[in-house]
LUMZA-349210 format. One line per 8 residues: their letters; for each residue x, y, z of C-alpha. Coordinates in steps of 0.05 Angstrom, whole numbers, plus 5000, padded with zeros to 4 digits. Layout:
<recs>
a	X,Y,Z; ... $
</recs>
This chain:
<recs>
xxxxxxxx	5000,5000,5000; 5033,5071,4979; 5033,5123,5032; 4978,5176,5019; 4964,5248,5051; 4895,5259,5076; 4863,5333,5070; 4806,5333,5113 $
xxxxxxxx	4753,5388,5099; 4709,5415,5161; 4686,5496,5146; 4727,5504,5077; 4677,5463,5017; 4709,5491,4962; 4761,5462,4926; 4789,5533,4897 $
xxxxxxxx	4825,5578,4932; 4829,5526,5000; 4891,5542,5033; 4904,5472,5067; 4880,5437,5012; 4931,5471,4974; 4980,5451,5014; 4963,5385,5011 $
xxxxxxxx	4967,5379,4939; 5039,5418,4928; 5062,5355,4984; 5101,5295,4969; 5044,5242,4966; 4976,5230,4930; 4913,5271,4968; 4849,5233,4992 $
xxxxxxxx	4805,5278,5010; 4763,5268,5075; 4691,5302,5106; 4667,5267,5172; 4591,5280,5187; 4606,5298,5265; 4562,5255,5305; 4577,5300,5374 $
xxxxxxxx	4553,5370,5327; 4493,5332,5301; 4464,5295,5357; 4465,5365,5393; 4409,5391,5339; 4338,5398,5360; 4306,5398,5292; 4305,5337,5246 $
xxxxxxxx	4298,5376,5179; 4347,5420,5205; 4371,5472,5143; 4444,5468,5158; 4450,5394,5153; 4417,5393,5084; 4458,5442,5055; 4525,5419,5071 $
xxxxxxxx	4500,5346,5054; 4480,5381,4987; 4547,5413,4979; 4590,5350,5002; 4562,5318,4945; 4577,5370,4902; 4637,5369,4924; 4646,5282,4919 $
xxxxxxxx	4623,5301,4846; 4674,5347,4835; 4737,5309,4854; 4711,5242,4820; 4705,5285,4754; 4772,5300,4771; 4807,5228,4778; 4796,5226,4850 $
xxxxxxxx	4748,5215,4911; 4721,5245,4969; 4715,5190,5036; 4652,5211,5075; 4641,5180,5145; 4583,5196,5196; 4617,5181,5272; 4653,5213,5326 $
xxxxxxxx	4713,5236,5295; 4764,5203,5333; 4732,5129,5321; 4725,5153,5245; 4805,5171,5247; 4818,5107,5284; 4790,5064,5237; 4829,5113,5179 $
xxxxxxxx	4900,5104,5209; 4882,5022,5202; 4855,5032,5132; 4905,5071,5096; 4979,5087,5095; 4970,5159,5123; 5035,5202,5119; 5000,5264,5136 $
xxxxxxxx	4943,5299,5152; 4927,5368,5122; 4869,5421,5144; 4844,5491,5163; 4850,5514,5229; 4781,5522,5268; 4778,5565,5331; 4714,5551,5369 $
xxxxxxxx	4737,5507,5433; 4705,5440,5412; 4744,5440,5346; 4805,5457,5385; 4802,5405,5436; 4775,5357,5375; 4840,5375,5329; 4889,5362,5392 $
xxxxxxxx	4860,5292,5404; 4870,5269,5324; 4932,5309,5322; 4948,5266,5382; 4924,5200,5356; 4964,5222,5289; 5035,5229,5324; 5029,5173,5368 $
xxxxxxxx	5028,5131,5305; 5087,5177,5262; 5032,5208,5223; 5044,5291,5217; 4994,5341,5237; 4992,5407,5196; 4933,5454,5196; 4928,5529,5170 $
xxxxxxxx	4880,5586,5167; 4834,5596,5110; 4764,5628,5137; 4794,5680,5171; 4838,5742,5138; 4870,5748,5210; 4871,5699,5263; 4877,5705,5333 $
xxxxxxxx	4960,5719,5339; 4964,5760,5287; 4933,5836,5301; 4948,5838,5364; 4971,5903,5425; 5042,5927,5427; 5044,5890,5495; 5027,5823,5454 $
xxxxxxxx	4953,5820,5492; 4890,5819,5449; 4853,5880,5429; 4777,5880,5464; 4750,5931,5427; 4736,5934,5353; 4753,6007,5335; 4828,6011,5354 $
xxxxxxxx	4831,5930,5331; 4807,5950,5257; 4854,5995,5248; 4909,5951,5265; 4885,5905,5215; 4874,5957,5154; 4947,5976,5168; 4970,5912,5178 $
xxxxxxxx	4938,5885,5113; 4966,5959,5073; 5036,5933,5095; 5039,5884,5055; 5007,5900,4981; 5040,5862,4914; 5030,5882,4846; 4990,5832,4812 $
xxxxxxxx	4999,5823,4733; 4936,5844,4701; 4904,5873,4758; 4904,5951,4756; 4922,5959,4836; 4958,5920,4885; 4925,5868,4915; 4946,5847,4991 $
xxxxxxxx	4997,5796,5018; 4944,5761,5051; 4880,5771,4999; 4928,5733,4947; 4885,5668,4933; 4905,5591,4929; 4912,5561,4871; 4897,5496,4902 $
xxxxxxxx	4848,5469,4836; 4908,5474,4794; 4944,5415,4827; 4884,5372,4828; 4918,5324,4790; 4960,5297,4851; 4889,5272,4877; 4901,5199,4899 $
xxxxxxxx	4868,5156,4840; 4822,5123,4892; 4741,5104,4893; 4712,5106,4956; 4633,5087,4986; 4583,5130,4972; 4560,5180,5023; 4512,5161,5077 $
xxxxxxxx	4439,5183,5075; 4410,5236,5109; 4357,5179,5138; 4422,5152,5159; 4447,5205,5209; 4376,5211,5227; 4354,5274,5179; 4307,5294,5140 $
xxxxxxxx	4311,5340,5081; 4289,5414,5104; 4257,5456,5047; 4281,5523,5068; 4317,5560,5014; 4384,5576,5009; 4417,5639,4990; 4448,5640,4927 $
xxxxxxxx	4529,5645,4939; 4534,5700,4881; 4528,5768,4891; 4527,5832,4839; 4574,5888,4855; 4531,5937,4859; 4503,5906,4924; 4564,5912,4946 $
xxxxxxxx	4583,5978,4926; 4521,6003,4958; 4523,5961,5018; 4528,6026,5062; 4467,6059,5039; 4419,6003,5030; 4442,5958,5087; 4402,5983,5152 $
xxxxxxxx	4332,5974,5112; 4300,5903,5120; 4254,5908,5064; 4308,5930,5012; 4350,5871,4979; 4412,5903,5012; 4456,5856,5049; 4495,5800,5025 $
xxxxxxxx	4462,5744,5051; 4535,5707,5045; 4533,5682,5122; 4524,5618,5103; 4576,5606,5050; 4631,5646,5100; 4616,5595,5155; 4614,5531,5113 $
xxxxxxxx	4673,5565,5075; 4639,5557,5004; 4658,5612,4982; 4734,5656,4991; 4737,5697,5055; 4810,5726,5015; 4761,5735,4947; 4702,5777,4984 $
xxxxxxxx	4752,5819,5027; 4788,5833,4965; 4727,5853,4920; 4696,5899,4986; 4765,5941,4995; 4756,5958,4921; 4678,5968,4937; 4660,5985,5003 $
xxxxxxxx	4692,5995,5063; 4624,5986,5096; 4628,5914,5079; 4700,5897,5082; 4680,5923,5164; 4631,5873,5170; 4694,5820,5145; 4730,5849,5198 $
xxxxxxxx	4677,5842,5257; 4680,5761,5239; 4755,5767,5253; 4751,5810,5312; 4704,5761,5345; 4736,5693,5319; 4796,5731,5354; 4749,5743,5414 $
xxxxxxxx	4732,5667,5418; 4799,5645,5410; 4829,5680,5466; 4769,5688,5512; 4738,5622,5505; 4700,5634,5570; 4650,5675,5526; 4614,5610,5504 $
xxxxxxxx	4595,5602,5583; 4584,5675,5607; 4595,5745,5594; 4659,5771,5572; 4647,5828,5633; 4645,5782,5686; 4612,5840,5735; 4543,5816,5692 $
xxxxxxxx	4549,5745,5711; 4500,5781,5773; 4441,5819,5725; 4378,5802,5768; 4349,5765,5704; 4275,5764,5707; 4271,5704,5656; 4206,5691,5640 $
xxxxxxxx	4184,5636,5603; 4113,5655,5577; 4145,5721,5551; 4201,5683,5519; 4154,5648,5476; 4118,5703,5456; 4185,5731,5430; 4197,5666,5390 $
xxxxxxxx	4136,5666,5361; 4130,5741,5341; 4078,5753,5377; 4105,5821,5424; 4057,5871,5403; 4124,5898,5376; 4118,5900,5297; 4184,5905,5280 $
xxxxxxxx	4202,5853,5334; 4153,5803,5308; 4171,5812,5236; 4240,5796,5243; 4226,5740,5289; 4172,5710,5239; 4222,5719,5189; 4272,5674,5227 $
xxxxxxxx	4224,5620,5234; 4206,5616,5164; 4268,5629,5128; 4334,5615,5176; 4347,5687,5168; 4350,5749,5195; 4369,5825,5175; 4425,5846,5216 $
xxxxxxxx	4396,5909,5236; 4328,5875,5256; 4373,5821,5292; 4401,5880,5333; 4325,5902,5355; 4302,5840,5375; 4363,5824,5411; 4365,5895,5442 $
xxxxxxxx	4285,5874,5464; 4293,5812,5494; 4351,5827,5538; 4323,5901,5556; 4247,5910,5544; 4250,5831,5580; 4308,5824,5624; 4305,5752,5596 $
xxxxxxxx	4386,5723,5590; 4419,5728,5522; 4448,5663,5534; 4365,5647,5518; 4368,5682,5454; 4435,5661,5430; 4416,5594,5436; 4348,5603,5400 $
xxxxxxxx	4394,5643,5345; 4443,5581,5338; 4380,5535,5328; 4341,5578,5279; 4400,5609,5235; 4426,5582,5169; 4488,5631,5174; 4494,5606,5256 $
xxxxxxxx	4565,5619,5268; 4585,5612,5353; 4629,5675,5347; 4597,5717,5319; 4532,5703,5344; 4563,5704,5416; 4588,5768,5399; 4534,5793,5379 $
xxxxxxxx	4493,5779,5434; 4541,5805,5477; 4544,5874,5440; 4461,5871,5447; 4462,5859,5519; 4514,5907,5538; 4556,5842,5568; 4615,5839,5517 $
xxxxxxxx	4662,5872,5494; 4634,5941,5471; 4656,6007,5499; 4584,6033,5501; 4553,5983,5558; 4489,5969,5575; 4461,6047,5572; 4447,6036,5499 $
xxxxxxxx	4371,6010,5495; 4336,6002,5427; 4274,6043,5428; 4227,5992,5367; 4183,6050,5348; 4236,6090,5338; 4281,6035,5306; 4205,6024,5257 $
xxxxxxxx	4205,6089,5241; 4270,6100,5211; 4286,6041,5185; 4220,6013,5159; 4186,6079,5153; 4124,6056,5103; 4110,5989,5144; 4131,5948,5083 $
xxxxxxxx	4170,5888,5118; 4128,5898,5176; 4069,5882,5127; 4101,5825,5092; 4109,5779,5155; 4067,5809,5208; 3999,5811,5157; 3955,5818,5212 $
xxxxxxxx	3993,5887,5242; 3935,5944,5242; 3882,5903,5253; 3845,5870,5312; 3880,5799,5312; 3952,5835,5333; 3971,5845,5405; 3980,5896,5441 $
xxxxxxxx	4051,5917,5457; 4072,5868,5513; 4110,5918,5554; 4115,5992,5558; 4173,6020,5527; 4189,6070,5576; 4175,6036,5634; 4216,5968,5610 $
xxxxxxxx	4276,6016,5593; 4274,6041,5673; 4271,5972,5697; 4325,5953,5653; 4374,6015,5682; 4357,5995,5749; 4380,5918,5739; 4437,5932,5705 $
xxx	4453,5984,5749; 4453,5943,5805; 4512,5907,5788 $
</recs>
């Protein structure tokens, strides 16, 4: 048996521009390719038809597809991933093992125990970054400690990423160091000339195909170019809708950071807020358990349950609450500023935990990423990281009025709003916002 390099795909299903995978195929053996369906993610989802689990089974056999067409094979296995690598090392003369670093703390303590399992048996471990543009060690203080707040942290990065620009033949400006793509299709030929078993069925893994749609992964420029304008409005088709594809890695973090600093620097911020808070999540791990201030482990939470179901179900008396809530449920998405109001509601107008509405967030969201949705509820509840605390309360008429002025994507998921089927308002604004100084302020 000849000795063959394994590149094992996790967030990166692309085959172009895939930084480990590229390395992988430059190395000195043949590459079989590798995706393990991770029993310990999957048994952890509530829903059966769940959105995410159709889509990257959809895209894992595009992917299969796409290396058999090119004289090679993709080995899919459903399992814990140490038992799936145990039974690999006994298969196959492994040499290496190539993929992209992941920086959530259950990938982390997963990649130490293969990388383990791999060296005990003379098998080498090499893993690089390919979703991020920056990870955690590399925009950091002068003192070596991570940045906590995003303002003097994004500036680091622009200059850091200015510092090293190459010319580029054919391309009328410079193009970064570190937005330079992977050529990694190009040496597809060095695939290992190997058929493998088929993939497993959804029925399989105990799934069932979800009909929610997915957005498409192809964008026009202008969208981009007037991100800025056009992205606070939830009834114009002004954001990107790419959350998805960046957390699954179907598409180039390097290629979409490139084509915004040419764009919009409006969007090539939002790029940099996944950094900051992958960076976040790297070093302060402690986030996925609590709040990054620690003082607001003690907010007398009032927590209740009847009025957290009413904020699932849209149902707040709130119109631009609902809406984006009703649009959750039926579509696995969100628009970011909406995301911020209901947030900014549960966790003020409520005094309900955002550890309740992150984790109805990670179950309902097709783009559900844990950093960035940590962060984010963080930033909502005043708990995290932002230098303007817990003061800063949403007011939803307000937020209605300026952002959704002529009711339209009020009316296009709340269609009863106006008449004598829709609540009343649940809770007074004023008086919620009081309450809401007063526990926060006693801490």
């Amino acid at each position: 048996m000849s000795k063959i390099s394994i590149f094992w795909f996790r967030r990166d299903l692309r085959l172009e521009d895939n930084a480990g995978l590229y390395r992988a195929l430059k190395g000195p053996n043949p590459v079989l390719p590798l995706f393990i369906f991770d029993w310990n993610i999957l048994s952890e989802l509530e829903d059966r038809d769940d959105a995410r689990v159709t889509f990257i089974y959809d895209e894992i056999s595009r992917l299969k597809k796409e290396l058999q067409e090119a004289g090679g094979d993709l080995i899919v296995r459903y399992g814990k991933p140490e038992n799936v690598w145990e039974t690999l090392l006994q298969e196959y003369e492994v040499d290496a093992v190539y993929t992209n670093r992941d920086y959530e703390p259950y990938a982390k303590e997963r990649d130490a125990k293969i990388r383990l399992m791999c060296n005990k048996q003379d098998v080498e471990f090499f893993h690089f970054k390919d979703q991020v543009i920056f990870d955690g060690g590399e925009v950091l203080k002068s003192d070596g400690d991570p940045y906590v707040v995003f303002t003097p942290y994004s500036r680091l990065w622009k200059k850091k990423l200015s510092t090293r620009m190459v010319d580029v033949a054919g391309e009328e400006t410079p193009v970064s160091y570190y937005f330079q793509s992977y050529p990694s299709k190009k040496y597809l030929k060095n695939l290992a000339k190997e058929r493998t078993a088929e993939i497993p069925q959804l029925s399989e893994m105990g799934f069932t195909r979800s009909s929610i749609e997915i957005p498409d992964k192809s964008i026009q420029r202008k969208l981009v170019k007037n991100y800025k304008e056009n992205r606070n409005f939830p009834a114009v088709d002004g954001t990107s809708r790419l959350g998805i594809h960046f957390r699954f890695g179907t598409i180039s973090i390097r290629e979409k950071a490139r084509s915004a600093q040419d764009l919009s620097e409006t969007f090539l911020n939002e790029l940099i807020w996944r950094d900051f808070y992958s960076m976040i999540l790297d070093h302060f791990p402690k986030v996925v358990d609590g709040p990054f201030r620690e003082k607001y482990e003690k907010i007398p939470w009032r927590n209740r349950e009847d009025e957290f179901e009413k904020w699932c179900q849209g149902k707040t008396g709130y119109p631009i609450v609902d809406a984006g809530m009703r649009q959750l449920n039926q579509t696995g998405y969100m628009h970011n500023r909406v995301r911020m109001v209901v947030a900014s509601f549960l966790t003020k107008h409520l005094l309900i935990n955002w550890q309740w509405g992150e984790k109805y967030f990670a179950r309902k969201l097709l783009d559900f990423d844990l950093a960035s949705n940590n962060g984010g509820w963080q930033w909502a509840a005043g708990t995290g990281t932002d230098a303007a605390p817990y003061f800063r309360i949403f007011n939803p008429a307000s937020q209605q009025q300026k952002f959704d002025k002529d009711k339209k994507y009020i009316k296009e998921w709340v269609p009863e709003f106006g008449t004598e089927d829709y609540p009343e308002p649940m809770v007074e604004h004023k008086m919620a916002r009081e309450r809401c100084l007063e526990a926060y302020g006693s801490v």
